[in-house]
PDB file of N, CA, C and O in Angstrom, chain B, residues numbered from 101:
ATOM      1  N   UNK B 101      50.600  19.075   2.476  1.00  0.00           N
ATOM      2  CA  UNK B 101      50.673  18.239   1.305  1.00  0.00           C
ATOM      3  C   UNK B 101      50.101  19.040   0.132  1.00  0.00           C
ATOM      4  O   UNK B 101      48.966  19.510   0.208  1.00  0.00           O
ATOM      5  N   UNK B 102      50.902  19.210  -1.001  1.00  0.00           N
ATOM      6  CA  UNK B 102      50.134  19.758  -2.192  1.00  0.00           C
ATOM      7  C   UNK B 102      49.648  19.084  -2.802  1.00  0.00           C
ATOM      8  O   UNK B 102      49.921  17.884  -2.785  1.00  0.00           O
ATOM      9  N   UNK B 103      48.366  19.830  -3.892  1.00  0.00           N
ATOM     10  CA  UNK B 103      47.875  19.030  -4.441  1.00  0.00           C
ATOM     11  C   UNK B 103      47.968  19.385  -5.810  1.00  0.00           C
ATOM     12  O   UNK B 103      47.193  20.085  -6.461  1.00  0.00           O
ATOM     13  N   UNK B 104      49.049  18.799  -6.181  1.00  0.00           N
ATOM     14  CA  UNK B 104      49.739  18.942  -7.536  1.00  0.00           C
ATOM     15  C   UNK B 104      49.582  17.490  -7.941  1.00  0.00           C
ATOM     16  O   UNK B 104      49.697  16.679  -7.023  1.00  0.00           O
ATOM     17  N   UNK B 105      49.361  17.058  -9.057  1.00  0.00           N
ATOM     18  CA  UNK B 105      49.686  16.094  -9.868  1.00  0.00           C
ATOM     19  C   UNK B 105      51.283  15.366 -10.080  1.00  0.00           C
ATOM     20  O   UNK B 105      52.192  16.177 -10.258  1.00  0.00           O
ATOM     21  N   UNK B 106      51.540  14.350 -10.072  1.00  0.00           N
ATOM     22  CA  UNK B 106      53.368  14.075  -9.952  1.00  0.00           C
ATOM     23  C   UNK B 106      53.336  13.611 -11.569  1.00  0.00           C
ATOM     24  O   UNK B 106      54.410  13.735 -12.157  1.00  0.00           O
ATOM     25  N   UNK B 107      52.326  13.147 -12.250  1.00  0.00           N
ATOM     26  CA  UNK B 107      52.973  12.969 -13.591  1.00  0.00           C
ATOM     27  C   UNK B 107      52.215  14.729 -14.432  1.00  0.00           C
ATOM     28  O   UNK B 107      53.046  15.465 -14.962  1.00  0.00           O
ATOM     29  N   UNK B 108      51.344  14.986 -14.438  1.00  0.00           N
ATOM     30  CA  UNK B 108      51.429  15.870 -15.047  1.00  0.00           C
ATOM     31  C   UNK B 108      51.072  17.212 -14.722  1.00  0.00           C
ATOM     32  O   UNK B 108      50.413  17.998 -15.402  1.00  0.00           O
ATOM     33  N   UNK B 109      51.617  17.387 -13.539  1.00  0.00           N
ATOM     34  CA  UNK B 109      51.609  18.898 -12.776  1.00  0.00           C
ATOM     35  C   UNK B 109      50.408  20.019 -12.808  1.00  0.00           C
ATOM     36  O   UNK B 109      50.560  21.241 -12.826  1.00  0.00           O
ATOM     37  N   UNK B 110      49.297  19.358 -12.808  1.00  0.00           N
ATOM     38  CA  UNK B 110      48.115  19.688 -12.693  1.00  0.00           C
ATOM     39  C   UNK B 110      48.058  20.187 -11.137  1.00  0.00           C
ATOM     40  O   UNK B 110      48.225  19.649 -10.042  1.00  0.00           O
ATOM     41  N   UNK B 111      47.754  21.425 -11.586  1.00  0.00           N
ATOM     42  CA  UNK B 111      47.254  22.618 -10.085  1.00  0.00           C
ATOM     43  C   UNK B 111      45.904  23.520 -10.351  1.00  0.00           C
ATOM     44  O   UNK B 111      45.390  24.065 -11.327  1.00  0.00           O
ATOM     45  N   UNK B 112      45.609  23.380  -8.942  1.00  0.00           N
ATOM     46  CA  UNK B 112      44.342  24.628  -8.541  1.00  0.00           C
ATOM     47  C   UNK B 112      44.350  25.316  -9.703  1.00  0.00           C
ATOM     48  O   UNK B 112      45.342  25.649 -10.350  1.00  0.00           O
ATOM     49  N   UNK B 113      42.571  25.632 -10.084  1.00  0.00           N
ATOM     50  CA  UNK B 113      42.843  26.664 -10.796  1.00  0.00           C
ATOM     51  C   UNK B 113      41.943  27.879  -9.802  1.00  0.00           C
ATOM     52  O   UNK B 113      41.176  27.573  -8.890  1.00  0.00           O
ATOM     53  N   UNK B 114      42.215  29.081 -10.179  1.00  0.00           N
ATOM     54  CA  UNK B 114      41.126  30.439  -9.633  1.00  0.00           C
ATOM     55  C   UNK B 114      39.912  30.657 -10.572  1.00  0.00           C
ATOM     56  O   UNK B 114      39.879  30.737 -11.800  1.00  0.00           O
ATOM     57  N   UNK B 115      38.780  30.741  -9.511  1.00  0.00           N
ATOM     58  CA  UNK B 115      37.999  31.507 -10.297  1.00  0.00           C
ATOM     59  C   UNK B 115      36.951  32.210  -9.739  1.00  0.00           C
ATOM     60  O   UNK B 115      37.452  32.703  -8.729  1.00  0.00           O
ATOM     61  N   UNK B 116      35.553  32.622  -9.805  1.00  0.00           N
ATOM     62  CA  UNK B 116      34.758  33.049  -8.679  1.00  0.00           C
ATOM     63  C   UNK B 116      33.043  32.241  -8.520  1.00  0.00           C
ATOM     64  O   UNK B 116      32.076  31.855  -9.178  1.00  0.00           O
ATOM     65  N   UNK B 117      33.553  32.358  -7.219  1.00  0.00           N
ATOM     66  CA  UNK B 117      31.863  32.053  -6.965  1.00  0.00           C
ATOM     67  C   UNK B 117      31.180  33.271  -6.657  1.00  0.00           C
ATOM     68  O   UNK B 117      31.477  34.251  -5.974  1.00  0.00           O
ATOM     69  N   UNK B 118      29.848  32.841  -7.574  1.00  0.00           N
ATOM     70  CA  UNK B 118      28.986  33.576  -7.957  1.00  0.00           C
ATOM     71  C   UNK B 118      27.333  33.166  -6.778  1.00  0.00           C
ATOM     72  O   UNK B 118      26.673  32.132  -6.678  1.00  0.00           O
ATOM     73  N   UNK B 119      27.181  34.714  -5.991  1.00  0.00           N
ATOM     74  CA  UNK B 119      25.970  34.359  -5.007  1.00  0.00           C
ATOM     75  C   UNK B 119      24.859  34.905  -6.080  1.00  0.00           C
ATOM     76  O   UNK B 119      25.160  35.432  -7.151  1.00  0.00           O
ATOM     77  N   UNK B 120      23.341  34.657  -5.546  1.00  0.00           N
ATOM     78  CA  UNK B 120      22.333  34.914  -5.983  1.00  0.00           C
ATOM     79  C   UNK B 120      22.319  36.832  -6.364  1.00  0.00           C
ATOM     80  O   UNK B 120      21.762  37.497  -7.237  1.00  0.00           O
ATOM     81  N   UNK B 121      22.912  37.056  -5.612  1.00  0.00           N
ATOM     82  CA  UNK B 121      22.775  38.510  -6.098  1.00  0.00           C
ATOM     83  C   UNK B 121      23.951  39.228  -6.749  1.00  0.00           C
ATOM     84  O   UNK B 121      24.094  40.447  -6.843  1.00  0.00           O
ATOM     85  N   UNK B 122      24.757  38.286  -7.177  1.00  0.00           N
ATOM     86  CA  UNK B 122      25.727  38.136  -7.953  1.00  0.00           C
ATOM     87  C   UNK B 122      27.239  39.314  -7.666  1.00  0.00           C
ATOM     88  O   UNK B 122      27.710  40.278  -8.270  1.00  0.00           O
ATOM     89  N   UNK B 123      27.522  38.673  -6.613  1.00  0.00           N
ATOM     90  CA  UNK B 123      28.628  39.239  -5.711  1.00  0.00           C
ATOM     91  C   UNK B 123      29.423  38.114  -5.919  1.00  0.00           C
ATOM     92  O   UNK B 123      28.910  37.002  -5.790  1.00  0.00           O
ATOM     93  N   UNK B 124      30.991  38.272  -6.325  1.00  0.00           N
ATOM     94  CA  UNK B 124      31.649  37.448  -6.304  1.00  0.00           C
ATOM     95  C   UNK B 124      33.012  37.346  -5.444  1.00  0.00           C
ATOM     96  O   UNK B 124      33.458  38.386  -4.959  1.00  0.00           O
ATOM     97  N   UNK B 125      33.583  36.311  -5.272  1.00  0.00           N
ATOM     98  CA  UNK B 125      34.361  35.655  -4.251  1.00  0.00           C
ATOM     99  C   UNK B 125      35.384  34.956  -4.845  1.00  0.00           C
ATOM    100  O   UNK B 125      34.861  34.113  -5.574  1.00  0.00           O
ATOM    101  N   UNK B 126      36.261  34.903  -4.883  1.00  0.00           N
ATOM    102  CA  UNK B 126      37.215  33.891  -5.150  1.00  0.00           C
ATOM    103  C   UNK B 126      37.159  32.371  -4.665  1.00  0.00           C
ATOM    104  O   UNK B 126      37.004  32.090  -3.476  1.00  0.00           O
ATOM    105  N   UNK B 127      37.285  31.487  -5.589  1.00  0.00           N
ATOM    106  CA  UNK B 127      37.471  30.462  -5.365  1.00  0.00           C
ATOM    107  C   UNK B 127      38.308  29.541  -5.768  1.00  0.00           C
ATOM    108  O   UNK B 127      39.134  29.864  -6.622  1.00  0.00           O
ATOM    109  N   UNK B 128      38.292  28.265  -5.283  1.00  0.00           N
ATOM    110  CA  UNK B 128      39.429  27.690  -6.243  1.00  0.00           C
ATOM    111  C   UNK B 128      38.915  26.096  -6.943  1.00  0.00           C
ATOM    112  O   UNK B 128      38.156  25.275  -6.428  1.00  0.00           O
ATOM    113  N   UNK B 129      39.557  26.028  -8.150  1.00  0.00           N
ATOM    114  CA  UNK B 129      39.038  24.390  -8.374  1.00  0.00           C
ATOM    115  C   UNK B 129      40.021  23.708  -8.511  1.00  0.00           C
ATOM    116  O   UNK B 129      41.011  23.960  -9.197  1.00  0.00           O
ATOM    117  N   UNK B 130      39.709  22.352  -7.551  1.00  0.00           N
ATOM    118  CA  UNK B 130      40.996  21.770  -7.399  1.00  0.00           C
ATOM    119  C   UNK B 130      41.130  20.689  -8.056  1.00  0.00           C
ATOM    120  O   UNK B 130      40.068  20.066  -8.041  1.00  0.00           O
ATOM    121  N   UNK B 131      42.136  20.042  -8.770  1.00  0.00           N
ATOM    122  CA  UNK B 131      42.112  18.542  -9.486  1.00  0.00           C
ATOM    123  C   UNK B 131      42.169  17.599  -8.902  1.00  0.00           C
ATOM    124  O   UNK B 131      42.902  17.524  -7.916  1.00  0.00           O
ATOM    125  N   UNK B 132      41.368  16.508  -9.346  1.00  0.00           N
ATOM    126  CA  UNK B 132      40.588  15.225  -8.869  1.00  0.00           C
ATOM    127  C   UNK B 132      42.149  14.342  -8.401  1.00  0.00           C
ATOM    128  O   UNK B 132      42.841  13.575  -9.071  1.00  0.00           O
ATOM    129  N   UNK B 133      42.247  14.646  -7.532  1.00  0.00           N
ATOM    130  CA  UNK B 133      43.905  13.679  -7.040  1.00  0.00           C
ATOM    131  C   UNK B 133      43.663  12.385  -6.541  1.00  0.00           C
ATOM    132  O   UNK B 133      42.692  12.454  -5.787  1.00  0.00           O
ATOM    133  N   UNK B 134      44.045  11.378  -6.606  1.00  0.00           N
ATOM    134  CA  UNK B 134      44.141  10.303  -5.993  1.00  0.00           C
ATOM    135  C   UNK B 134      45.331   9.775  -5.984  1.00  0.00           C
ATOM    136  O   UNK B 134      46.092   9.951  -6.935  1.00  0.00           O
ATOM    137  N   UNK B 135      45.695   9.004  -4.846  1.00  0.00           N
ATOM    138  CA  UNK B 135      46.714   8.502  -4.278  1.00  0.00           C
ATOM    139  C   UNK B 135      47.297   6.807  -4.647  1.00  0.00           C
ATOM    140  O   UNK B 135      47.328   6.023  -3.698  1.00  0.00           O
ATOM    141  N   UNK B 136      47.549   6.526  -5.440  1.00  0.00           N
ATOM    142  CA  UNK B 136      47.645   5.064  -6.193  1.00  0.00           C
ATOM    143  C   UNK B 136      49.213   4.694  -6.077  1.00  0.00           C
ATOM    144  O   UNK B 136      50.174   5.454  -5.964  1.00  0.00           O
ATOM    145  N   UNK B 137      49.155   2.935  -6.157  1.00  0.00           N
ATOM    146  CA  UNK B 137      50.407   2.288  -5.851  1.00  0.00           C
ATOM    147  C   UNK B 137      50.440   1.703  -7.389  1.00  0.00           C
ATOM    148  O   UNK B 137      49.459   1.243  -7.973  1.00  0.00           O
ATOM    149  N   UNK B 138      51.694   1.810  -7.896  1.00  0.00           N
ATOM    150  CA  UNK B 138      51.768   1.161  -9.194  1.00  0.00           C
ATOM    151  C   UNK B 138      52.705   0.482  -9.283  1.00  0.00           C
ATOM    152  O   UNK B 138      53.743   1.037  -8.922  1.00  0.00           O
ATOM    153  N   UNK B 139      52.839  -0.960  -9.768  1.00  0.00           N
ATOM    154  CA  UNK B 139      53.923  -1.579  -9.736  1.00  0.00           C
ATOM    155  C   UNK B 139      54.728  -1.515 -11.269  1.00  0.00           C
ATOM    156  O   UNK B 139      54.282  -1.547 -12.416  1.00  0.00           O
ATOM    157  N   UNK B 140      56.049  -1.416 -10.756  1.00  0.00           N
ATOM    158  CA  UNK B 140      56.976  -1.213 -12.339  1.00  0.00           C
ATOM    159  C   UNK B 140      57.870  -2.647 -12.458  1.00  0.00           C
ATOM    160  O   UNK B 140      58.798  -2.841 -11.673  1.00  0.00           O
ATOM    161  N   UNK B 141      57.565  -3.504 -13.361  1.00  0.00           N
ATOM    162  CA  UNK B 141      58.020  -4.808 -13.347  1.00  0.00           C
ATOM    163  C   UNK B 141      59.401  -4.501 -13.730  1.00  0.00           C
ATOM    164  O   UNK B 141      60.209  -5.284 -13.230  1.00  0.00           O
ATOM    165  N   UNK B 142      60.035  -3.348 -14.665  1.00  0.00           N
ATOM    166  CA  UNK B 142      61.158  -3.670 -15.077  1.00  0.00           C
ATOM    167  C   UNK B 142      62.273  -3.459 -13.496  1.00  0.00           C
ATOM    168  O   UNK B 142      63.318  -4.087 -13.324  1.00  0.00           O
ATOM    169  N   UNK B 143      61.784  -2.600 -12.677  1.00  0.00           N
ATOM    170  CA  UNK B 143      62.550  -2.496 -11.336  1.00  0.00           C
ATOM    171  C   UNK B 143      62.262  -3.322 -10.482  1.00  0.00           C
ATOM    172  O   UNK B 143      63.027  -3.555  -9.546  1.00  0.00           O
ATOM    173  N   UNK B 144      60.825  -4.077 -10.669  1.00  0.00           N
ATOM    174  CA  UNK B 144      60.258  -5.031  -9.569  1.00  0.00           C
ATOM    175  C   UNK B 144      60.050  -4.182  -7.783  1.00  0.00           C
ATOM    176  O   UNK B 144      60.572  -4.352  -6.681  1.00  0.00           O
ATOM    177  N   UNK B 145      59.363  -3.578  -8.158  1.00  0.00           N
ATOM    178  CA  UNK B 145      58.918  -2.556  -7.343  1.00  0.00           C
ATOM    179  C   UNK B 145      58.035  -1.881  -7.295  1.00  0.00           C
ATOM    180  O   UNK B 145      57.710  -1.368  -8.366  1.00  0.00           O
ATOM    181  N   UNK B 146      57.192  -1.532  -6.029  1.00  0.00           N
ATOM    182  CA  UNK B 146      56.036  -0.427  -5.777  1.00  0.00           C
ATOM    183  C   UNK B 146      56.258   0.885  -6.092  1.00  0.00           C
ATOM    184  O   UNK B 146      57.339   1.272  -5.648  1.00  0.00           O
ATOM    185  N   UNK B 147      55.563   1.817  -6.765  1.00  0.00           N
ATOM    186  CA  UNK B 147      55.559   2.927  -6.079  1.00  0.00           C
ATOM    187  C   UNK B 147      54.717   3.553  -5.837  1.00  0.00           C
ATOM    188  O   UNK B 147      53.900   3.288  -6.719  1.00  0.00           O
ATOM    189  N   UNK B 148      54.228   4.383  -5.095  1.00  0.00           N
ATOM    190  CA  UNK B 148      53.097   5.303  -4.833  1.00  0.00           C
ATOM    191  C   UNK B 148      53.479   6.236  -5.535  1.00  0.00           C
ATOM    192  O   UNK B 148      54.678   6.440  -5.724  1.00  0.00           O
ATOM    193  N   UNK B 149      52.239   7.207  -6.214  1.00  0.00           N
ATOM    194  CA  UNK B 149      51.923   8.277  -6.845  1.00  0.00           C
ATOM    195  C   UNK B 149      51.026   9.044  -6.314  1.00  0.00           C
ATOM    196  O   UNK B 149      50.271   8.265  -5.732  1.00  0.00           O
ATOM    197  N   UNK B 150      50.530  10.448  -6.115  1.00  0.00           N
ATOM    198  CA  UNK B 150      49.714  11.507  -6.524  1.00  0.00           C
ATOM    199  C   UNK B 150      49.096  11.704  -7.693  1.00  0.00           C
ATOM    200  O   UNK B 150      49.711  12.458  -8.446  1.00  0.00           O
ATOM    201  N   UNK B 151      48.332  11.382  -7.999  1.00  0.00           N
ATOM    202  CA  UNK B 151      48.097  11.391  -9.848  1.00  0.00           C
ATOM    203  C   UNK B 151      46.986  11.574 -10.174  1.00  0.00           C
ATOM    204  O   UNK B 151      46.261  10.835  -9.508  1.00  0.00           O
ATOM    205  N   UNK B 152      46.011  12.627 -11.372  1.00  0.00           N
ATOM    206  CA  UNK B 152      44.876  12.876 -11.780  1.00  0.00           C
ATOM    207  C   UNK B 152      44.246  11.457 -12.091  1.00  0.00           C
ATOM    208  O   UNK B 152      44.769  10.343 -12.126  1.00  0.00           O
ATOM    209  N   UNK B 153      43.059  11.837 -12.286  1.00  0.00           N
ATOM    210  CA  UNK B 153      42.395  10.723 -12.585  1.00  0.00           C
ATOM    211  C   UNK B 153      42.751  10.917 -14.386  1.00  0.00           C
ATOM    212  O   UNK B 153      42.995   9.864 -14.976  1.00  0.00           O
ATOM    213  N   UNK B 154      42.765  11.669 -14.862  1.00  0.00           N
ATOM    214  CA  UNK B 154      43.156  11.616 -16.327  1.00  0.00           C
ATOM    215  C   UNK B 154      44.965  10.851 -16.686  1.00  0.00           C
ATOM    216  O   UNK B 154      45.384  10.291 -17.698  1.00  0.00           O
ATOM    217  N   UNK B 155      45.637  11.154 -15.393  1.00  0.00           N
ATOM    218  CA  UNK B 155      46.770  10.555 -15.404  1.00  0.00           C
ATOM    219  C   UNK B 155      46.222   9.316 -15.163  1.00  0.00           C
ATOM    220  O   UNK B 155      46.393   8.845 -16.288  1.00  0.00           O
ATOM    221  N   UNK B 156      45.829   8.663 -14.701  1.00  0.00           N
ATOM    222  CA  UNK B 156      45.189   7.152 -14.330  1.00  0.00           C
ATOM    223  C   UNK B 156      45.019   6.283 -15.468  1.00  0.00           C
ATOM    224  O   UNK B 156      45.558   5.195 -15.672  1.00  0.00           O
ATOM    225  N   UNK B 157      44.065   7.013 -16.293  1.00  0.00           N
ATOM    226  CA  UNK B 157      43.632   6.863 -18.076  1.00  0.00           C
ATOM    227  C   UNK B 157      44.274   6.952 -18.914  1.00  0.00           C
ATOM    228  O   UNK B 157      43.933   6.719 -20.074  1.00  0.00           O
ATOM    229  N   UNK B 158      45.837   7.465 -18.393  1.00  0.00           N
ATOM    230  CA  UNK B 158      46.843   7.763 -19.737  1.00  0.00           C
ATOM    231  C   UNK B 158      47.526   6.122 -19.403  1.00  0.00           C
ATOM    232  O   UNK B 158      47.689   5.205 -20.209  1.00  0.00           O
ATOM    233  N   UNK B 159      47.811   6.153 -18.059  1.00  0.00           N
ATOM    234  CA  UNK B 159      48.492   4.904 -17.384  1.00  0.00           C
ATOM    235  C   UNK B 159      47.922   3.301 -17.832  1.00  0.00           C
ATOM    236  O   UNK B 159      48.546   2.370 -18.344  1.00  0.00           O
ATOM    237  N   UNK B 160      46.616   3.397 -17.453  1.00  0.00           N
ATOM    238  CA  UNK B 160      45.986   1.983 -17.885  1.00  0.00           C
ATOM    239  C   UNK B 160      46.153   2.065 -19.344  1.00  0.00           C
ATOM    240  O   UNK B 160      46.204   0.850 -19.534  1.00  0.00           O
ATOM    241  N   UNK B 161      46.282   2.593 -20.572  1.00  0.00           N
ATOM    242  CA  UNK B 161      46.047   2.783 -21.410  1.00  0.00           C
ATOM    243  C   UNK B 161      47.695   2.561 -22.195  1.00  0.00           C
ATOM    244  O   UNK B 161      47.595   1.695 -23.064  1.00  0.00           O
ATOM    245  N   UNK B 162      48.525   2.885 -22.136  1.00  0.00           N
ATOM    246  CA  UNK B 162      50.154   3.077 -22.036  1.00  0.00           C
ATOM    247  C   UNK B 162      50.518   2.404 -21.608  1.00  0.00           C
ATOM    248  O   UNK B 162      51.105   1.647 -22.381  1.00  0.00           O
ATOM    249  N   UNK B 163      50.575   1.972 -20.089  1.00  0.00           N
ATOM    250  CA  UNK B 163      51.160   1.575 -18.996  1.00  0.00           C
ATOM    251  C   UNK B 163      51.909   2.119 -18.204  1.00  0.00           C
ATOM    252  O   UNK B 163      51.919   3.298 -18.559  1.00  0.00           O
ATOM    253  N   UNK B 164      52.797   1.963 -17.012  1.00  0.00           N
ATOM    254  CA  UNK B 164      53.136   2.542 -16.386  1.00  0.00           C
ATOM    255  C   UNK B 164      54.608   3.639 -17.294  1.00  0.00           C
ATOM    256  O   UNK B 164      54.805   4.813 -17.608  1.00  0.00           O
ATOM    257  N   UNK B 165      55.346   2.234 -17.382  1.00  0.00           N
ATOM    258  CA  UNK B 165      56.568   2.681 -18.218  1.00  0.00           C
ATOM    259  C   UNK B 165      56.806   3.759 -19.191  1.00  0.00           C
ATOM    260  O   UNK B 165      57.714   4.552 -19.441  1.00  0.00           O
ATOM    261  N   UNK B 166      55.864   3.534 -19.552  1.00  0.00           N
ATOM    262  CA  UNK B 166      56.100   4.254 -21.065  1.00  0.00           C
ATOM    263  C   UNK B 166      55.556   5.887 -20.574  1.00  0.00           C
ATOM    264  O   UNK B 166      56.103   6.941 -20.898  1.00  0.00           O
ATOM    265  N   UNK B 167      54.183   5.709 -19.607  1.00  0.00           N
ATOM    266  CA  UNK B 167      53.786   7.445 -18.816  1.00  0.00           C
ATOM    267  C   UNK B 167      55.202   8.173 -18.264  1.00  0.00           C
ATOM    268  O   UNK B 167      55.332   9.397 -18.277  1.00  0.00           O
ATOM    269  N   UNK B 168      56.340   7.170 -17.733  1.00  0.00           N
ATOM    270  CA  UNK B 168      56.467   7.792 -16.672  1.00  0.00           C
ATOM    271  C   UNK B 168      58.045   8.027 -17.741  1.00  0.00           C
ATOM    272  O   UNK B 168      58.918   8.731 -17.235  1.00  0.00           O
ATOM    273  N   UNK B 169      58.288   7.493 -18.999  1.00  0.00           N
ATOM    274  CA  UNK B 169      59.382   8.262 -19.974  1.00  0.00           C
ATOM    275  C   UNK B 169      59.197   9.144 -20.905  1.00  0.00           C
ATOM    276  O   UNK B 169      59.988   9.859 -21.520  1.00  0.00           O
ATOM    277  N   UNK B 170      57.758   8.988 -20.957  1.00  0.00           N
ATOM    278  CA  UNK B 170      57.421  10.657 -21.961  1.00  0.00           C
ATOM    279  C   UNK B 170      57.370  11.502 -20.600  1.00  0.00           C
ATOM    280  O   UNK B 170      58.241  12.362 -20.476  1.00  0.00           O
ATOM    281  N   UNK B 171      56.727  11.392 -19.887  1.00  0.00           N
ATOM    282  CA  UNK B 171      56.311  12.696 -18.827  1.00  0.00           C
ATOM    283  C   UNK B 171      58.050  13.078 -18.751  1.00  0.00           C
ATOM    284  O   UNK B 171      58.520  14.118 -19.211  1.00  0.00           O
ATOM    285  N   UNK B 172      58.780  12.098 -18.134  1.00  0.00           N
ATOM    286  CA  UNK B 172      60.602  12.486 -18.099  1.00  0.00           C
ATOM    287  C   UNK B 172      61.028  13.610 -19.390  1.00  0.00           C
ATOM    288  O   UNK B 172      61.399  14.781 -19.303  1.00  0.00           O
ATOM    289  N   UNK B 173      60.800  12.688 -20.668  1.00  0.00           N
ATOM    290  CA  UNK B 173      60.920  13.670 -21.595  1.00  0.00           C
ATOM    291  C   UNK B 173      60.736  14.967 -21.985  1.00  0.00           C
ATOM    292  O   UNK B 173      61.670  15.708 -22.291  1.00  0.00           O
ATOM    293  N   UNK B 174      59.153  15.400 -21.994  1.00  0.00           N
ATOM    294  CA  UNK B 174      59.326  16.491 -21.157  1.00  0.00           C
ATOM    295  C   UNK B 174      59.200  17.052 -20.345  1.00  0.00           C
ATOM    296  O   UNK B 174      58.298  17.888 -20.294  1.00  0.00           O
ATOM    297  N   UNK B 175      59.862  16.887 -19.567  1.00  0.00           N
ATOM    298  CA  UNK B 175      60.272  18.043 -18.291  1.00  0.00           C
ATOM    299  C   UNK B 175      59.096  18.043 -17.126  1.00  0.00           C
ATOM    300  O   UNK B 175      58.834  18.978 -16.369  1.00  0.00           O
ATOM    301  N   UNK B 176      58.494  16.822 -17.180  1.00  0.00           N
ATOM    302  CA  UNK B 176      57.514  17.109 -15.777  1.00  0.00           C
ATOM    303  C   UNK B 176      57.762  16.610 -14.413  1.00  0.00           C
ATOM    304  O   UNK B 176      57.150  16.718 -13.351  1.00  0.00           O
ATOM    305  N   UNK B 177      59.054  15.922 -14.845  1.00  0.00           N
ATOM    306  CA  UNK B 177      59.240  14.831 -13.532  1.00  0.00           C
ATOM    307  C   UNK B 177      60.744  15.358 -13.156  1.00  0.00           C
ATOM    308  O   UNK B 177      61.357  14.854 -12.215  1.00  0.00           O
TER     309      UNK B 177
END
């Protein structure tokens, strides 16, 4: 399962961890994903998402509809 974002394609980023004697390592930081059911009244239907928690905040805020025809617009979906 990846952990990509479905509305706004948010991925891993690289970077390094840093030890006490300052040897570094690659690491990765991953975005805060959660797994949410959203209902779309104009289809009258569930759907599940993958979605940042900042996608969450665009959603309550917008609503579903309107996230999921700009994100269409451009090009994320």
């Amino acid at each position: 399962m990846s952990r990509v974002c479905d509305l706004t394609g948010k991925t891993a980023l690289k970077g390094n961890r840093v030890s006490n004697s300052n040897v570094k390592t690659i690491r990765r930081f991953y975005p805060n994903l959660q797994t949410k059911r959203f209902f779309i009244p104009e289809e009258n239907r569930w759907i599940t998402l993958k979605v940042s928690t900042s996608a969450i905040k665009t959603i309550n805020k917008l609503g579903i509809s309107a996230v999921i025809d700009k994100f269409v617009k451009k090009g994320f979906i």
